[in-house]
C-alpha positions in Angstrom: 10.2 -15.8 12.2 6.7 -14.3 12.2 4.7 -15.9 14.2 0.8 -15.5 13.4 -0.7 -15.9 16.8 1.1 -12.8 17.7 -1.8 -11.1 15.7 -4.3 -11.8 17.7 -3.1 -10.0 20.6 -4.3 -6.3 21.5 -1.2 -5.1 20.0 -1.3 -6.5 17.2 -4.9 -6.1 16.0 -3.8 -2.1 17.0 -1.3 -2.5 14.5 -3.3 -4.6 12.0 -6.1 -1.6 12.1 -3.6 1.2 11.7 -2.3 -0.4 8.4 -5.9 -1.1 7.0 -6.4 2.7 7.7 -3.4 4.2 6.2 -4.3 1.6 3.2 -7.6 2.8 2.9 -6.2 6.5 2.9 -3.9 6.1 0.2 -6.3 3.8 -1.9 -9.2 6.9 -1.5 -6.7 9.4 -2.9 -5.6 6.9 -5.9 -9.5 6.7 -6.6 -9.8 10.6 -6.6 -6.8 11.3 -8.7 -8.0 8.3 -11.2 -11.2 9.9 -11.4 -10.2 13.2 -12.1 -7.5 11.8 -15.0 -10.6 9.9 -16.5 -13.3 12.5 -16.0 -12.9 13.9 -19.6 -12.8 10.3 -21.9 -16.0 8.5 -23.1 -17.3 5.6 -20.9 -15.5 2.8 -23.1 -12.1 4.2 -22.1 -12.8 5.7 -18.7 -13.3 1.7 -17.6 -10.3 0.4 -19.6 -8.0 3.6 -18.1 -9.1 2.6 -14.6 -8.5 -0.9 -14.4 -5.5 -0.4 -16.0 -4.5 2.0 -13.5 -6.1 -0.1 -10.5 -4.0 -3.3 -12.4 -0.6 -1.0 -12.3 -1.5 0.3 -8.6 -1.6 -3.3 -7.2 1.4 -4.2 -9.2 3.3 -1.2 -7.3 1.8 -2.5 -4.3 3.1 -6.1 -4.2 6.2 -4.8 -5.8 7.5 -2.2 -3.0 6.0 -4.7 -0.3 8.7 -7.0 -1.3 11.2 -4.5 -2.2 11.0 -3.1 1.5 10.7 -6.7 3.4 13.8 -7.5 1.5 15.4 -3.7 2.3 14.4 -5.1 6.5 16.7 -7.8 6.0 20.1 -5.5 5.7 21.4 -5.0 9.4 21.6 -1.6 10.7 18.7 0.0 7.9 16.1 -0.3 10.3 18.5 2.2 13.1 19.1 4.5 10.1 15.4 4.8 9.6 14.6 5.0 13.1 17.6 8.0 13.6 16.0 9.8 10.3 12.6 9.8 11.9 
């Protein structure tokens, strides 16, 4: 059972930080590939393109969040990832 007090400790601010990070990383690179898709349309479509990409991209996002909490459920998937790293 998660237990929310447990982030709140040292560790798990460390760990709350590192996921912000690596969120903000991949979110930059979706902004620079979105931008480089759009640079060539006229202004009306350029806005409807990206928030129809920024709509799909959190879409994704919740999606696979649940897909892998789900996937953490099966015994013995979190050893196979662990042995693959």
């Amino acid at each position: 059972m998660l237990n929310f007090a447990d982030i709140f400790t040292t560790a798990g601010l460390v760990a709350l930080g590192q996921v912000i990070l690596i969120d903000l990383t991949m979110a930059g690179d979706n902004v620079v590939i979105m931008g480089t898709l759009t640079s060539g349309l006229p202004e009306k479509e350029r806005k409807k393109v990206i928030m129809l990409g920024v709509g799909m991209a959190l879409i994704f996002l919740i999606g696979f969040a649940l897909v892998a909490t789900q996937l953490l459920h099966f015994t013995g998937l979190i050893l196979a990832g662990g042995l693959l790293l």
